[in-house]
C-alpha positions in Angstrom: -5.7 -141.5 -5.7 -6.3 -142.3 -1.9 -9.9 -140.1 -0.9 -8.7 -137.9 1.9 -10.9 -138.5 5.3 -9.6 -135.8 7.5 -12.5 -133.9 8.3 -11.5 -129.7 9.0 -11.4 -130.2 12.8 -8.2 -132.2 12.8 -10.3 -135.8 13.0 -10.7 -139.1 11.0 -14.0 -139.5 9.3 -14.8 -143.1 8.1 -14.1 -143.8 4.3 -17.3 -145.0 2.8 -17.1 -148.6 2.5 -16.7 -150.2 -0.8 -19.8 -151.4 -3.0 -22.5 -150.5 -4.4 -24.9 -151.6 -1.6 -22.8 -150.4 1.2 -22.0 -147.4 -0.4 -25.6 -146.1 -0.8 -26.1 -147.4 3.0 -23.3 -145.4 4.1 -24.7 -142.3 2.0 -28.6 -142.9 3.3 -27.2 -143.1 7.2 -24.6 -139.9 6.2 -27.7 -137.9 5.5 -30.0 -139.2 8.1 -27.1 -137.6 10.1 -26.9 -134.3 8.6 -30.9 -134.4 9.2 -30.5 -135.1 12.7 -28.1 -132.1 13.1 -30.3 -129.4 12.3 -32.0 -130.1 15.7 -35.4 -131.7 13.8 -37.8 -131.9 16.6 -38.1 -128.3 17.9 -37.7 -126.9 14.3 -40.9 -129.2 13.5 -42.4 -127.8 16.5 -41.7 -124.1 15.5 -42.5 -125.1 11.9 -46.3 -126.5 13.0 -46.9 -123.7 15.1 -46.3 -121.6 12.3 -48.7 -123.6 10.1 -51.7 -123.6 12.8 -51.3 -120.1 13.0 -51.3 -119.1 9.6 -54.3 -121.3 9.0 -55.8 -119.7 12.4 -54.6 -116.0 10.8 -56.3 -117.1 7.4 -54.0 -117.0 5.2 -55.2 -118.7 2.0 -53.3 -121.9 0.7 -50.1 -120.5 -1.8 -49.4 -117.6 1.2 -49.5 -119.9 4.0 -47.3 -122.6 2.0 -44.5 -120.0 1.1 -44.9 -118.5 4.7 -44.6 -122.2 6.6 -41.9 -122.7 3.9 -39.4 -120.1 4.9 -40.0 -120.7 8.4 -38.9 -124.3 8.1 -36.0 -123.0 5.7 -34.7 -120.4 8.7 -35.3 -123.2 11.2 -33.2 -125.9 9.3 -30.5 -123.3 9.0 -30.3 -122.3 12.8 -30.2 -126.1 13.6 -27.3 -126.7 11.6 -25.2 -123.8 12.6 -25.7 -124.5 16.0 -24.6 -128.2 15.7 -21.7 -127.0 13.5 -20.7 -124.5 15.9 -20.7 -126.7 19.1 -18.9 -129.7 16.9 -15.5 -129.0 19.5 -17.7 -128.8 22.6 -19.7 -132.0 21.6 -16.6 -133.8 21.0 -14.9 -133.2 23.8 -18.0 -134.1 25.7 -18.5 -136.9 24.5 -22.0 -136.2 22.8 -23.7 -139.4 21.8 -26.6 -137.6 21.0 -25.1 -135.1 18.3 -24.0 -136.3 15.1 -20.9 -134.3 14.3 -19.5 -136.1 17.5 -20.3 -139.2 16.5 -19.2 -139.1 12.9 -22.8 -139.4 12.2 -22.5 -136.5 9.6 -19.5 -134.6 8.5 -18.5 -131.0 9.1 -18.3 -130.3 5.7 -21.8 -131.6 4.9 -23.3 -129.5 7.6 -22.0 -126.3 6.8 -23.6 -126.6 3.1 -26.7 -127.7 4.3 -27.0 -124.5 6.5 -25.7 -122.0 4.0 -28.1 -123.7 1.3 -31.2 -123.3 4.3 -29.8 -119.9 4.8 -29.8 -118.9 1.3 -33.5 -120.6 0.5 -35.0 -118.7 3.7 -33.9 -115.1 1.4 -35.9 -115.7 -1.3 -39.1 -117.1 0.2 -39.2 -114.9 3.1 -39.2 -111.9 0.4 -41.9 -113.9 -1.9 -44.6 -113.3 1.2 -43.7 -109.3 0.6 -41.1 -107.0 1.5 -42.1 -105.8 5.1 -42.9 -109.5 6.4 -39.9 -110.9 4.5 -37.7 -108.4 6.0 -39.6 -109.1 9.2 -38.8 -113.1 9.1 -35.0 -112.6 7.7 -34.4 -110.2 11.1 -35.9 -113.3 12.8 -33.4 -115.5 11.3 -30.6 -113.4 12.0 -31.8 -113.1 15.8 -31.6 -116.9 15.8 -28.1 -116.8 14.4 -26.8 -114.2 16.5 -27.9 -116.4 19.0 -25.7 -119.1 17.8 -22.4 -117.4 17.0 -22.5 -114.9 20.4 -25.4 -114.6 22.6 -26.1 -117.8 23.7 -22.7 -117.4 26.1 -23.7 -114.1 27.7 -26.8 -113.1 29.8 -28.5 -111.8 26.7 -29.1 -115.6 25.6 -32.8 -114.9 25.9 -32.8 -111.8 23.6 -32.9 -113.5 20.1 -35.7 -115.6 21.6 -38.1 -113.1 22.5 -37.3 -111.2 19.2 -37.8 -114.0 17.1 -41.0 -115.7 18.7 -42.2 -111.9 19.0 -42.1 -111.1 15.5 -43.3 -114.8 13.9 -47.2 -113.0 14.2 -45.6 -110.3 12.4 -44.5 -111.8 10.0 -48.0 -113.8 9.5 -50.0 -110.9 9.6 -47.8 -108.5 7.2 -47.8 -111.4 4.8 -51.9 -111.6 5.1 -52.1 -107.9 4.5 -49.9 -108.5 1.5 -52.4 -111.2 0.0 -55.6 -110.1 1.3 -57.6 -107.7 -1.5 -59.0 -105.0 1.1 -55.4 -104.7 2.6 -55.2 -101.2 3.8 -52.3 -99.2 2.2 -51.2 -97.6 5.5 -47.6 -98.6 6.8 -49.1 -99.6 10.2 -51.6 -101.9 8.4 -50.7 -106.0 9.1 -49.4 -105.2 12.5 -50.6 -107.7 15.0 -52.1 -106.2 18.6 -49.4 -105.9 21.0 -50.7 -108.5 23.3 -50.0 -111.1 21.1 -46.8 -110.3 19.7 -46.2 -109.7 23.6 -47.6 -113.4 24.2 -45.2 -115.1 21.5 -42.3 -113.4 23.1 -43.1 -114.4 26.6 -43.5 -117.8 25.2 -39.7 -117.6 23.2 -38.3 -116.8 26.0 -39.8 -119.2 28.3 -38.9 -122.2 25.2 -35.0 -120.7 25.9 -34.9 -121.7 29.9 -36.7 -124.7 28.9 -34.1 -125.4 26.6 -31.5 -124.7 28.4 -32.9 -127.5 31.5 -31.6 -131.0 30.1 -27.9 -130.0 29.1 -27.7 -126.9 31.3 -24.9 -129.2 33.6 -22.8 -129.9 30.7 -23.3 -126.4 29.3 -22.0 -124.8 32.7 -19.2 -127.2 32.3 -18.3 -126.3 28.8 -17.9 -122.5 29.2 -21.4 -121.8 27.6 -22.9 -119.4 30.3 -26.1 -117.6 28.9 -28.7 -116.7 31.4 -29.9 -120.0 32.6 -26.8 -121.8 33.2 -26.2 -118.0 35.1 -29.0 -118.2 37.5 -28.6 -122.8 37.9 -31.2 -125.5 37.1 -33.6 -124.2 40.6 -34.1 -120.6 38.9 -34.5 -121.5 35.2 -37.1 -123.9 35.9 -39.5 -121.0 37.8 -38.6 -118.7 35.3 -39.3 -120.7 32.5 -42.8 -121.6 34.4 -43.2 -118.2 35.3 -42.7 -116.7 31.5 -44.9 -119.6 29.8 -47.9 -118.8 32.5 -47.6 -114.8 31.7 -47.9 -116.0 28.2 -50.9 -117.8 28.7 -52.4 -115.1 30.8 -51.5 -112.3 28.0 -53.4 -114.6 25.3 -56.1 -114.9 27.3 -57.1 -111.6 28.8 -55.9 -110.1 25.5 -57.9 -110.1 23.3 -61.2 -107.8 23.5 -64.6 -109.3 24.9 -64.9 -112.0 27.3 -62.8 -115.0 28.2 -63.8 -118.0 26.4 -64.5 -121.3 28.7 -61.4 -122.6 26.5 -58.8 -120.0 27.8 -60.0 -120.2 31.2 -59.9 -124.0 30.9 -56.1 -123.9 29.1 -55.1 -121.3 31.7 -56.4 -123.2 34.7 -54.6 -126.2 33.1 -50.9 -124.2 32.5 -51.7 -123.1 36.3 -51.9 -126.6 37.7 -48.7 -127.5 35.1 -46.7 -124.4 36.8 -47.3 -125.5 40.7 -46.0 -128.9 39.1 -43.0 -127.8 38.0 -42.4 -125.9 40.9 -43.2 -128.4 43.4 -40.8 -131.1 42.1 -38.4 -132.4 44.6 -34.5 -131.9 44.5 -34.2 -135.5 42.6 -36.8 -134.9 40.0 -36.1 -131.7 39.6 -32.7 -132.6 38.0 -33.7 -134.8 35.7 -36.7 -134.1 32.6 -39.6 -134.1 34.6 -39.4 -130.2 34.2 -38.8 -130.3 30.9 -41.8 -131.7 30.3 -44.0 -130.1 32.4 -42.7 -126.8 30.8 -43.1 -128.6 27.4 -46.6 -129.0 27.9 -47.2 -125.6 29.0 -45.6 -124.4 25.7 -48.3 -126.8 24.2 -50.8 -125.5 25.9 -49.8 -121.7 25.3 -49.6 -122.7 21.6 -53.4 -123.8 21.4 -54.4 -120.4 23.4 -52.3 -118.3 20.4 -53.7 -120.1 17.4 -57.9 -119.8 19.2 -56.6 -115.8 19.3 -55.8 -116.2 15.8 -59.1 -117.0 14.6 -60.2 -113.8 17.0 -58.0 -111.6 14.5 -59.4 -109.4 11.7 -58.8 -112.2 8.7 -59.3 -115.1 10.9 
């Protein structure tokens, strides 16, 4: 019987080749292609924030694992629903960079992989306790609300600020859950509201960096959320604007004075911001932005793990 290569969007997928060799080379670069379509880099970078700060947050080593583990289980799952969602757009785009446009990975392959992530995120999210698995699950579904309606609205930056906001939450529930002289009180776990305040600023700001290098084609496609809304000009200061309010927050935060660290990160985000800001019409349209903003999302990230260590636990 012939194998059937029509892939569910109406298009030809390659048959895999015959042999034994070939075969398992065509499987190897089919799932390097699924791997690339659950968006890898930013997931890692979500992923290792996640680890610093549960390290930073002391959680001890089975906690933290199962914590960093359902993160990078959510993570893997909004990846690949977004890339399986945009498939049409990317193809009619002509997407070179995205997998289900190229025939990289197939649809089928991609929708499994981010019902399986979706289904492991359940279990391990509920594993670090009821409240913070509850917690991380509502940031997951943020994330995929994201996906399948926000992003084309001016709410875009909602599930952002939702999801970044409540990762300490779900850190510190899961160290109240674990730690022996947990209180018993509902409010015990919660995080101060300066730096659930700080992760959110920082979300947000990650969302109008996001948006920068593909915000052209986006505005093209029909995808208007609030960057491609307010144009490249606008989403670069507010995307410098939120990620220096989140470095400000982090610093001035917490109680006592402000280490020579936080005065030297903030000075540094500062000088990052003016950069940003100051680039001229030509670079401004192409990444220099994008990493300038990058960097001060790096530099935020430091400043929230140091106030992790400033945390009852830490």
């Amino acid at each position: 019987m012939p194998i059937d290569t029509t892939t569910d969007e109406g298009a030809t997928a390659p048959a895999a080749p015959a042999g034994s060799a070939t075969a398992r080379r065509f499987a190897r670069v089919g799932f390097l292609g699924v791997l690339k379509a659950s968006h890898p880099v930013p997931g890692a970078a979500v992923t290792l924030l996640t680890a610093l700060l549960a390290a930073a947050f002391g959680l001890g080593p089975v906690a933290g694992t199962t914590a960093v583990a359902a993160v990078a289980a959510g993570q893997l799952s909004i990846g690949w629903c977004n890339d399986r969602l945009d498939m049409r757009r990317d193809v009619a785009a002509g997407r070179l960079d995205k997998p289900l446009a190229t025939g990289e990975a197939r649809p089928g392959a991609v929708t499994a992989a981010a019902c399986a992530a979706l289904l492991a995120c359940v279990p391990l999210s509920l594993a670090c306790g009821a409240r913070a698995g509850w917690v991380h699950i509502g940031c997951v579904a943020a994330a995929w609300s994201y996906n399948l309606w926000l992003k084309r609205t001016p709410a875009s930056w909602l599930p952002y600020a939702v999801a970044f906001g409540l990762l300490p939450v779900f850190l510190t529930l899961t160290l109240t859950l674990t730690s022996p002289s947990a209180s018993p009180s509902p409010s015990a776990g919660w995080p101060p509201v300066w730096l659930t305040a700080a992760a959110a600023l920082l979300g947000t700001s990650a969302h109008f960096a996001n948006a920068l290098p593909d915000i052209d084609e986006d505005i093209a496609g029909g995808v208007l959320g609030l960057p491609q809304r307010l144009g490249r000009r606008a989403s670069i200061a507010t995307a410098t604007a939120l990620a220096f309010a989140s470095c400000t927050v982090v610093t001035l935060g917490p109680p006592g004075p402000v280490t020579l660290a936080g005065r030297l990160l903030l000075g540094v985000t500062l000088a990052l911001c003016l950069a940003a800001l100051a680039a001229p019409p030509a670079l401004a349209r192409g990444r220099m932005p994008f990493l300038i903003i990058l960097a001060l999302a790096g530099a935020d990230a430091v400043l929230l793990v140091l106030a992790g260590h400033a945390l009852p636990g830490g």
